[in-house]
C-alpha positions as CSV (number, residue, x, y, z in Angstrom):
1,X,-9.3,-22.4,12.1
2,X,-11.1,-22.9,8.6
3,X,-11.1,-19.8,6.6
4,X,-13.7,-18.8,4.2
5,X,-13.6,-15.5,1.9
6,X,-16.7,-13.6,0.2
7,X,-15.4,-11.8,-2.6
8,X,-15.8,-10.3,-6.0
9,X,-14.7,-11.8,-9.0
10,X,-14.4,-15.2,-10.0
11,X,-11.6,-14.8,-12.2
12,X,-9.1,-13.8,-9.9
13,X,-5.7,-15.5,-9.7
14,X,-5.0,-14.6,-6.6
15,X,-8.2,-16.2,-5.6
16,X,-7.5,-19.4,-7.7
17,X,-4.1,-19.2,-5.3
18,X,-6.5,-19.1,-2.0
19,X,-9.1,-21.8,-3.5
20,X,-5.4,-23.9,-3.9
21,X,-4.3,-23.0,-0.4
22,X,-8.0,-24.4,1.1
23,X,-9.7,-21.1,1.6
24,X,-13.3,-21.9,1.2
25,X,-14.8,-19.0,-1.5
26,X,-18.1,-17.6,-2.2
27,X,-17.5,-15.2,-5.3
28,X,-20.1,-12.8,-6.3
29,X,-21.4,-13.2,-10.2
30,X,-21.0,-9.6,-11.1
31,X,-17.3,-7.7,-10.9
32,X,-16.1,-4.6,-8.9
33,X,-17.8,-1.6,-10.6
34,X,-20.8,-3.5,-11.8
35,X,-23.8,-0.8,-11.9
36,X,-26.7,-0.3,-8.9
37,X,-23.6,-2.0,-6.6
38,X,-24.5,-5.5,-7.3
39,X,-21.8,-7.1,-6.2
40,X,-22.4,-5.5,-2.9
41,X,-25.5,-6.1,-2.2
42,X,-25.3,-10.0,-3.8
43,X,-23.0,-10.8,-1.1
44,X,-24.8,-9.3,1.5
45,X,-27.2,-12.4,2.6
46,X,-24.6,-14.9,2.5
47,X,-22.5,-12.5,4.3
48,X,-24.9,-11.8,7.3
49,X,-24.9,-16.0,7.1
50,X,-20.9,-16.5,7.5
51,X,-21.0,-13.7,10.2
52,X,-23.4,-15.4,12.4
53,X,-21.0,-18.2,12.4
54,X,-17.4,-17.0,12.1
55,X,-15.5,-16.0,15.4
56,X,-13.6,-13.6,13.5
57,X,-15.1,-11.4,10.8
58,X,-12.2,-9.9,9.1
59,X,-13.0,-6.5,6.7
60,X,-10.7,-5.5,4.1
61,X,-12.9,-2.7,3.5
62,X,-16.1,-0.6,4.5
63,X,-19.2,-1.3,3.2
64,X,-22.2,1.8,3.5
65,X,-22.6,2.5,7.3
66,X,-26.2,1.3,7.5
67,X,-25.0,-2.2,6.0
68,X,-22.5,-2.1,9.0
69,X,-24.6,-2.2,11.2
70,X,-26.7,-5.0,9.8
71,X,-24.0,-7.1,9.9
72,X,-22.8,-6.0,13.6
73,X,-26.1,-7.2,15.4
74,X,-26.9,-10.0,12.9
75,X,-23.7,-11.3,13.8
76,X,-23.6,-11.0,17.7
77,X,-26.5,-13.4,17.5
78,X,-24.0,-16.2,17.6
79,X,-23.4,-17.9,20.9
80,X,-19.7,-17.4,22.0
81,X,-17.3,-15.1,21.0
82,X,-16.7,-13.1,18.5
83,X,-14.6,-10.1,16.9
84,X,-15.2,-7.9,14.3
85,X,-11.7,-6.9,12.9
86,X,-11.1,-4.1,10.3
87,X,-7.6,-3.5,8.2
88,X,-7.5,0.1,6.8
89,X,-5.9,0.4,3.4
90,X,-5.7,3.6,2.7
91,X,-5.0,6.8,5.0
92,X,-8.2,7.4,7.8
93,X,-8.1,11.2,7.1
94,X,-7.9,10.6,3.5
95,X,-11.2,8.3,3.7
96,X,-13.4,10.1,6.3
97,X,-11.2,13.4,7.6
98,X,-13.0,15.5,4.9
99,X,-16.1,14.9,6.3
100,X,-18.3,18.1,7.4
101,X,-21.7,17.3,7.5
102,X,-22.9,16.4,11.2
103,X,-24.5,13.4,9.8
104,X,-22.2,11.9,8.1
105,X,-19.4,12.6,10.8
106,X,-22.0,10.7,12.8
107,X,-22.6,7.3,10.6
108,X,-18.9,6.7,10.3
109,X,-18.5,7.2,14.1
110,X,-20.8,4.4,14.4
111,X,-19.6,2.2,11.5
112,X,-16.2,2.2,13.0
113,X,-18.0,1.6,16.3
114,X,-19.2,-1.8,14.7
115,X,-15.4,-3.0,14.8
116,X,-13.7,-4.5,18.0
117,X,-10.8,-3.9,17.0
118,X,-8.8,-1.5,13.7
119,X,-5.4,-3.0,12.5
120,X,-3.8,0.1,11.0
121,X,0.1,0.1,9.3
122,X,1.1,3.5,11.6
123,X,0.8,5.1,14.8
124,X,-0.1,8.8,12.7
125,X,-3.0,6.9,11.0
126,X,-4.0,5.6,14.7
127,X,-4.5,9.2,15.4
128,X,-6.7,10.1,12.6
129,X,-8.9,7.2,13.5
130,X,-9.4,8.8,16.8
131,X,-9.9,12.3,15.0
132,X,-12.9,10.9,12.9
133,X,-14.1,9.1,16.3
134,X,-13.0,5.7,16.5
135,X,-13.1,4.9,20.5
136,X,-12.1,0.8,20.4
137,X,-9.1,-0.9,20.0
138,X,-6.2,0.2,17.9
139,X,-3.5,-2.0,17.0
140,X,-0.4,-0.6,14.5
141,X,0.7,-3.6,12.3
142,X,2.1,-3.6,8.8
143,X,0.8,-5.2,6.3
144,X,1.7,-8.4,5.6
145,X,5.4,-7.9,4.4
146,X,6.9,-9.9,1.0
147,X,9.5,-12.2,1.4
148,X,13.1,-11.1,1.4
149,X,15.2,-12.1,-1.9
150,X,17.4,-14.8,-0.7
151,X,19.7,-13.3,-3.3
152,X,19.1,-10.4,-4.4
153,X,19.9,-9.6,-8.1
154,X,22.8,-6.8,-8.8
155,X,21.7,-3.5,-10.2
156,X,21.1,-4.1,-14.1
157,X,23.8,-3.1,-16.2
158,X,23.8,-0.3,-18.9
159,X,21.5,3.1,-18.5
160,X,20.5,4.3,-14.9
161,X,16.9,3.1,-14.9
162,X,14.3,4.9,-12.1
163,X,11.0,3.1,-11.9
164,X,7.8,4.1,-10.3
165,X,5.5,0.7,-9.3
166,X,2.1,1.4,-8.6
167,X,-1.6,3.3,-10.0
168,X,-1.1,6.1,-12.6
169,X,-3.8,8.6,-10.2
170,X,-3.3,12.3,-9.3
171,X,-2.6,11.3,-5.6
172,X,0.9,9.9,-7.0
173,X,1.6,13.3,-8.8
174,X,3.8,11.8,-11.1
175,X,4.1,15.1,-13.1
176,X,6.5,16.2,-10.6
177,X,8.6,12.6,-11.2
178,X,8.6,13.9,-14.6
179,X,9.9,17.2,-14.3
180,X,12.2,15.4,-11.9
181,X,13.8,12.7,-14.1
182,X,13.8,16.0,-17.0
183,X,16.2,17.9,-14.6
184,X,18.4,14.7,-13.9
185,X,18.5,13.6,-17.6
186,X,19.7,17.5,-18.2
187,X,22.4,16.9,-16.0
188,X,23.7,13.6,-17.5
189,X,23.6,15.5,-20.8
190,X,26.2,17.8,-19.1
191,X,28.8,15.1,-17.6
192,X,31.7,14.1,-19.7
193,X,32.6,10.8,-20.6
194,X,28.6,10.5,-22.9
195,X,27.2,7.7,-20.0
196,X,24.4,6.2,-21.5
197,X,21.0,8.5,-20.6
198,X,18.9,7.8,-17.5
199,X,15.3,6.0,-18.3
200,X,12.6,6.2,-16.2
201,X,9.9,3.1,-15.8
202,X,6.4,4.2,-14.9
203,X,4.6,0.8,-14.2
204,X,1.0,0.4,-13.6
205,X,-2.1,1.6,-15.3
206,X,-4.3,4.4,-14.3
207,X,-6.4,7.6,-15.3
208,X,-3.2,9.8,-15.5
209,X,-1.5,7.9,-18.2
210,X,-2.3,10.2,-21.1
211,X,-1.7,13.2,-19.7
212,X,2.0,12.1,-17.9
213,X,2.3,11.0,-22.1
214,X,1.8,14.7,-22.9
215,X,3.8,15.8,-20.3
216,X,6.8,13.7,-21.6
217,X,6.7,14.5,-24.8
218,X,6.7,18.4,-23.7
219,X,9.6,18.1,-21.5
220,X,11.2,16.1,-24.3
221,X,11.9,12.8,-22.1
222,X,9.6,11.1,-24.3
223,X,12.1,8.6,-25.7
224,X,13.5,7.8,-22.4
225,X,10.0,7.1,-20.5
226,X,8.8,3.8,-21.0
227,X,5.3,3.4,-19.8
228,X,5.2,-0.2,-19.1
229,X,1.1,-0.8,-18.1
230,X,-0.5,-3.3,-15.8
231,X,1.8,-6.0,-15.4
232,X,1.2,-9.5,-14.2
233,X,2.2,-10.7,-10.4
234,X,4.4,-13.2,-11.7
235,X,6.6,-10.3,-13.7
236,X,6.5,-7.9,-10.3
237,X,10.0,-9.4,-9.2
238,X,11.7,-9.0,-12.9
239,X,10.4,-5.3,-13.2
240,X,11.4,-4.3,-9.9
241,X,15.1,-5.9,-10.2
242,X,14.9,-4.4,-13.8
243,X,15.3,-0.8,-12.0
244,X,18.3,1.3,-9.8
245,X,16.0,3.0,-7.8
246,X,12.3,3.7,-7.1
247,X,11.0,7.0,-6.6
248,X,7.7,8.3,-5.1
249,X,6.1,12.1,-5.3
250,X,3.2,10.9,-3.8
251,X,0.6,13.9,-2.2
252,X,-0.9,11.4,-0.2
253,X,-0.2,7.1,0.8
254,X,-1.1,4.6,3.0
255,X,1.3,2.1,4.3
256,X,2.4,1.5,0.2
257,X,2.4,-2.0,-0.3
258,X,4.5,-1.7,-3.4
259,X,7.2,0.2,-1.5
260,X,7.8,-3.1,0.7
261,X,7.9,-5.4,-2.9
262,X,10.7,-3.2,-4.1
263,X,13.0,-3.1,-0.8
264,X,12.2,-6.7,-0.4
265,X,14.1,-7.0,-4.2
266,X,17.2,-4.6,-2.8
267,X,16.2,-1.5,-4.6
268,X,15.8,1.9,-2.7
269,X,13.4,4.3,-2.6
270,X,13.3,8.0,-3.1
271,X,9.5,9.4,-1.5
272,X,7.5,12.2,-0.2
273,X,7.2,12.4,3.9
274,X,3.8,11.3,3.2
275,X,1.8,8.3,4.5
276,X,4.3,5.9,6.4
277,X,7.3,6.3,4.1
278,X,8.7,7.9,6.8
279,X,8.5,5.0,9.0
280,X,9.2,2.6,5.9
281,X,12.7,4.2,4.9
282,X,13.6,5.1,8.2
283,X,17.2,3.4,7.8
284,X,19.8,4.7,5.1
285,X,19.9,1.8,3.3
286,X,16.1,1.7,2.2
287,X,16.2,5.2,1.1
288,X,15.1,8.4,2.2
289,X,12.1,11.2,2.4
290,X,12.2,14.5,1.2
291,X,9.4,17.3,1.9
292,X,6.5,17.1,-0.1
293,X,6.5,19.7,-3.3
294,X,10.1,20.2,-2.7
295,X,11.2,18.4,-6.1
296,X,14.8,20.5,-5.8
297,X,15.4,18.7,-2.6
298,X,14.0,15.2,-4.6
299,X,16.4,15.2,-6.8
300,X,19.4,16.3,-4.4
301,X,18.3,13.5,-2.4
302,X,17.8,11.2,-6.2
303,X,21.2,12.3,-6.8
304,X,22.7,11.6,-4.0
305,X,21.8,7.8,-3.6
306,X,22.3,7.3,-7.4
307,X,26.2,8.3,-6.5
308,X,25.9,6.0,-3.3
309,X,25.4,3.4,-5.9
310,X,27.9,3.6,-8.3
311,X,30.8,4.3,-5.8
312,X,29.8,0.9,-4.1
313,X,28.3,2.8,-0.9
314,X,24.9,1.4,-1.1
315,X,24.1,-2.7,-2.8
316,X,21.1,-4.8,-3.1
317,X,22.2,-6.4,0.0
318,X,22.6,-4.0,2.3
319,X,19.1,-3.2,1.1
320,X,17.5,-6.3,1.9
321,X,18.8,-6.5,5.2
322,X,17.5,-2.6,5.9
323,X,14.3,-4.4,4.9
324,X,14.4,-7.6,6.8
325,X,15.4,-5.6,9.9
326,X,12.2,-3.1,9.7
327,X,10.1,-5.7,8.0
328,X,10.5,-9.9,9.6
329,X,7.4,-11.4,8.0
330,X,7.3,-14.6,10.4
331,X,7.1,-11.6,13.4
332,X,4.8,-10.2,11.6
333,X,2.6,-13.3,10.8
334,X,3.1,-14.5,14.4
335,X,1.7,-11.0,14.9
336,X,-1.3,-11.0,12.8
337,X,-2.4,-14.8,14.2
338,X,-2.3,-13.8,17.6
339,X,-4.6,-11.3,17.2
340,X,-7.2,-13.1,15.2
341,X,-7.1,-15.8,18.0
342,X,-9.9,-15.1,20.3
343,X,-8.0,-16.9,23.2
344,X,-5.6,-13.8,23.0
345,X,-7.5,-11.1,24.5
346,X,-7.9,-7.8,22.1
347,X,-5.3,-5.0,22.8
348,X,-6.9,-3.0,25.8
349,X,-8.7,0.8,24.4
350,X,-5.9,3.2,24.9
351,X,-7.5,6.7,26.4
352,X,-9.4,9.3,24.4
353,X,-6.9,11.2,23.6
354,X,-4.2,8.7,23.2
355,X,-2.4,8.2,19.6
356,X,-3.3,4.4,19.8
């Protein structure tokens, strides 16, 4: 099946990498963010076009209800069959569950009601979609899952380093990871035998990154925070494998696509039982979930894996294979291709009240 991709940004590498694989792009001139929503409405003609023609029309994300529903009848003009497919990213209650106005409770009813069928990464978030009226098809799939290191590298030598992977945004509440690592570093101060001090890695950008600054040089972890920025894909393997552990004081996820790069490397993960972490570090070896706002019980839990580690309970390895077990990515392809097949028949609509 050819594959074509409307998009914004020309400058992408990632879609240089799909141009190089033989995915057929139309780019829009203007970037994400671009005032009066150019980008958006640039694409729009070419995109009723592609939609008239494709047999699968495959959203990464919603457009404005009414725009939905252009697409949704323009497209069932074509003769044969078709499927509209949509892949959440984020969390449905987070997106729409908010929503109080009758009106607006009403337009995303129908621009979900445009789709034939919703991928979403877990059975809770199957549930929301039903909450905020979704009545089709619902199929729980994870994302498409990295490859497994074939050999994964050893936890780095020297300092115990905790890293964080992801956007610097409130939703990650990373002032509790700093208080966090503060109360950890406090108690290396008190061991004997002067180890080396913990670090902690924040890596990614975001809006927060000034203020968790602040914050570190308050708490007086300034010197053993490094905040690393936006790095590039190619360096995402070397900073994960660069790092002990990952932690995660997240209010609110999705599925957490950077959670599945860093068990795919052999670290664990420390998170909130928020999102699907539950479901992504449901065995020992990938980690484990503490309660929301409970940093006392983050850092017993922190602790606790940390001394997994060093006694030769817990390796890279064991990791990996946690991983592979949860996450195969050739099941999961196989998956994913069946579905956008139109010989294979959609999943069949679950009841009402059914989780999905």
């Amino acid at each position: 099946m050819p594959v074509e991709l409307l998009a914004w940004d020309r400058r992408s590498k990632l879609l240089k990498a799909m141009r190089d694989a033989g995915v057929r792009l139309y780019c829009s001139p203007w970037r994400w963010g671009c005032r009066w929503a150019l980008p958006d409405w640039w694409l729009v003609p070419p995109g009723l076009w592609k939609c008239r023609n494709a047999p699968v029309v495959l959203f990464g994300k919603t457009l404005r209800p009414a725009i939905h529903t252009l697409i949704h009848r323009f497209g069932k003009r074509r003769r044969g069959p078709q499927r509209f497919v949509y892949v959440t990213p984020y969390r449905p209650a987070e997106m729409w569950g908010a929503l109080t106005g009758v009106a607006a409770k009403r337009e995303v009813k129908v621009m979900l009601g445009t789709f034939d069928l919703i991928l979403t990464q877990n059975s809770e978030f199957a549930g929301e979609l039903r909450a905020v009226g979704y009545e089709g098809p619902i199929e729980v799939l994870p994302y498409l899952p990295p490859a497994a290191a074939a050999a994964p590298a050893p936890y780095p030598e020297g300092a115990l380093t905790i890293g964080f992977l992801g956007r610097l945004e409130p939703q990650k509440n990373l002032p509790a990871l700093l208080n966090i690592f503060a109360r950890l570093s406090q108690q290396a101060a008190g061991e004997g035998g002067r180890p080396p001090p913990p670090r902690l890695r924040l890596i990614g950008e975001g809006s927060q990154k000034a203020a968790l600054m602040a914050l570190a040089r308050k708490l007086g972890i300034e010197q053993a925070v490094e905040f690393c920025g936006a790095i590039p894909r190619e360096r995402v393997r070397e900073a994960v494998q660069s790092c002990h552990v990952f932690g995660f004081t997240s209010h609110t996820e999705g599925q957490c696509l950077a959670a599945l790069e860093i068990l795919a490397e052999g670290r664990p993960i420390i998170a909130t039982a928020v999102g699907a972490f539950s479901d992504v570090l449901s065995e020992p070896a990938t980690g484990t979930v503490v309660p929301s706002g409970d940093e006392p019980a983050f850092l017993e839990a922190l602790s606790e894996l940390l001394r997994r580690q060093k006694n030769g309970r817990l390796s890279p390895a064991e990791t990996v294979q946690a991983y592979q077990r949860k996450f195969n990515r050739e099941a999961v392809v196989r998956k994913y291709v069946e579905l956008l097949t139109l010989e294979t028949p959609a999943p069949e609509t679950p009841p009402r009240n059914a989780p999905g």
